[in-house]
N, C-alpha and C positions, 0 to 999 in steps of 0.2 A: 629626624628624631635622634636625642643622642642615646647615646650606650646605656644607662639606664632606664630610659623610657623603652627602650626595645626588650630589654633583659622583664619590665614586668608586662609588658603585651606579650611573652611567649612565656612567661609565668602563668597567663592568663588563659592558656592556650591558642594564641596565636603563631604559627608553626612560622609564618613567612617573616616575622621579626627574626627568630635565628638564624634566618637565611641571611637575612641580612646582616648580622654580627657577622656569622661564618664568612661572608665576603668582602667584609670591611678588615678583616683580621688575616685570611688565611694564608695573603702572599708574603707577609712580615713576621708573620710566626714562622711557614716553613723554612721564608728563606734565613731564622735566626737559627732553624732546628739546624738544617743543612749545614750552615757554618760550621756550626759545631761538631758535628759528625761525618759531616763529608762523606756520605756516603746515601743515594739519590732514594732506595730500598727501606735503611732504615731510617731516613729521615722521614720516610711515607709513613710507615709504621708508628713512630713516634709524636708525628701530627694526630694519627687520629687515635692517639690516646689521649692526648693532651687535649680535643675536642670532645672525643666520650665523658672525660673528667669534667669540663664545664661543663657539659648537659648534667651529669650525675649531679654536682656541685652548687648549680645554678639556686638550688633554694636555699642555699645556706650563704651564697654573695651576699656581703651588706653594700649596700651601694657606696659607689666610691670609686677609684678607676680603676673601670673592666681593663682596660687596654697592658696596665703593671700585671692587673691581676692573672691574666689569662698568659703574659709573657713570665710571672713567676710559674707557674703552673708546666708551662714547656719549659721554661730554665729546671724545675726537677725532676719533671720525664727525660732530660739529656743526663743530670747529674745520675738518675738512677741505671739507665744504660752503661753509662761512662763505668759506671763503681760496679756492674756486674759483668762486665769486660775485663775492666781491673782483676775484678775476681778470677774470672776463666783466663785469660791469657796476661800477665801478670806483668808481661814486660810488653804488650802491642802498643807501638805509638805511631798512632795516623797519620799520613804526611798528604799534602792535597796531591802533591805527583802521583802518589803511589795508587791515591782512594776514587782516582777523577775514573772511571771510562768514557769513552768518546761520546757515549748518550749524557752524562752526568754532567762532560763539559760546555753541548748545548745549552743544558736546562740552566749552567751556571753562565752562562753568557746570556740567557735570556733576561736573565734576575740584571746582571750591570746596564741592559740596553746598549741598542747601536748604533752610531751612523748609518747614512746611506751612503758615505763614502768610502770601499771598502779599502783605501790607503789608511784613514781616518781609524775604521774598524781595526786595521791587522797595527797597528802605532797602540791602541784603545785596549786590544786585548795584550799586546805582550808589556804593554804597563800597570796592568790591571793582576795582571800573572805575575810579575816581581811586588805586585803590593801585597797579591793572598799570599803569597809568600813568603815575605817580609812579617807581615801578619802573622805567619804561622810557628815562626821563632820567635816569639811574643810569650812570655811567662804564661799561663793559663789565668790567672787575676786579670791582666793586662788585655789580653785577649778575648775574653766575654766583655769589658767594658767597649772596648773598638767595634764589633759586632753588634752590642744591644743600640750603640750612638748609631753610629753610620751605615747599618745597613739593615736593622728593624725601625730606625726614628724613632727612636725614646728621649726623651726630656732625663737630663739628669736627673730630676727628681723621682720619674717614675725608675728609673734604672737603681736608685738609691734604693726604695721601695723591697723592688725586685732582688737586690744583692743583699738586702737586710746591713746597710753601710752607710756610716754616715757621708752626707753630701761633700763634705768636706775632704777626706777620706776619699771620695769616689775623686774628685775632681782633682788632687793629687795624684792618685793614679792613671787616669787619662792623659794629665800633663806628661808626666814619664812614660807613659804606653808613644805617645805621640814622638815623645824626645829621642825613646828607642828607636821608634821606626822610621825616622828621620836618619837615625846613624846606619842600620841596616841598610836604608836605599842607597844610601852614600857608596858604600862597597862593593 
């Protein structure tokens, strides 16, 4: 079934269609929430607002793609964290070094996948470490589009969608996000 034939079987009252949206969606949502907050607590938090909002919201979808919609929906549950962080601590800026603890850098090695080769693994992680890295010196513009691409699977078009930008627009700055981070690795 796809996303809209599930969205009106639990309109319908069908409870196990949501179950299945919620598990077709919830490892690509967290892990775009995560990216952006980096921090393993309130990314939990922030998921399941962004989940209570689609139940609450669910009757006013117009059909169309759930998949933008539900990743716009977590894109302003982060914005509205972000700006009331902003608010209280005026100058805090997250760095992954500073935000990982030793359980947080599990769950984010779970999200890249492993080898069973642990030479393989320890090469996998500490490249993967200069790229969330690299990544993280990334303008904030440039930085949601590299996250929403490569590590929720968004089509530019839904990411277009989602940023309220045009395609055009987006794909420019992905070229430059990319160009950046090519010169960061370099160094």
């Amino acid at each position: 079934m796809n996303d809209n034939e599930l969205i009106e079987e639990y309109l319908n009252g069908d409870e196990k269609a949501f179950e299945i949206l919620y598990e077709r969606y919830k490892t690509n949502v967290f892990s775009f929430i995560f990216s952006m907050v980096k921090n393993k607590e309130i990314a939990n938090d922030i998921f399941q607002e962004v989940f209570i909002s689609v139940i609450n919201n669910l009757k006013k979808y117009q059909k169309g793609n759930f998949k933008a919609w539900i990743f716009l929906i977590a894109r302003n549950k982060v914005l509205d964290y972000i700006k009331s962080q902003k608010n209280r601590f005026e100058k805090e800026i997250i760095s992954i070094d500073e935000s990982f603890d030793e359980e947080d850098k599990l769950t984010y090695k779970d999200i890249i996948k492993s080898d069973i080769d642990p030479h393989k693994n320890l090469i996998k992680e500490m490249e993967n470490e200069k790229l969330y890295s690299a990544i993280e010196k990334l303008p904030p513009q440039y930085r949601e589009i590299i996250f929403l691409k490569h590590f929720s699977g968004l089509k530019f078009v839904e990411i277009s969608e989602i940023l309220n930008t045009p395609i055009n627009t987006l794909l420019s700055r992905f070229k430059r996000a990319i160009e950046i981070l090519q010169k960061i690795m370099k160094d």
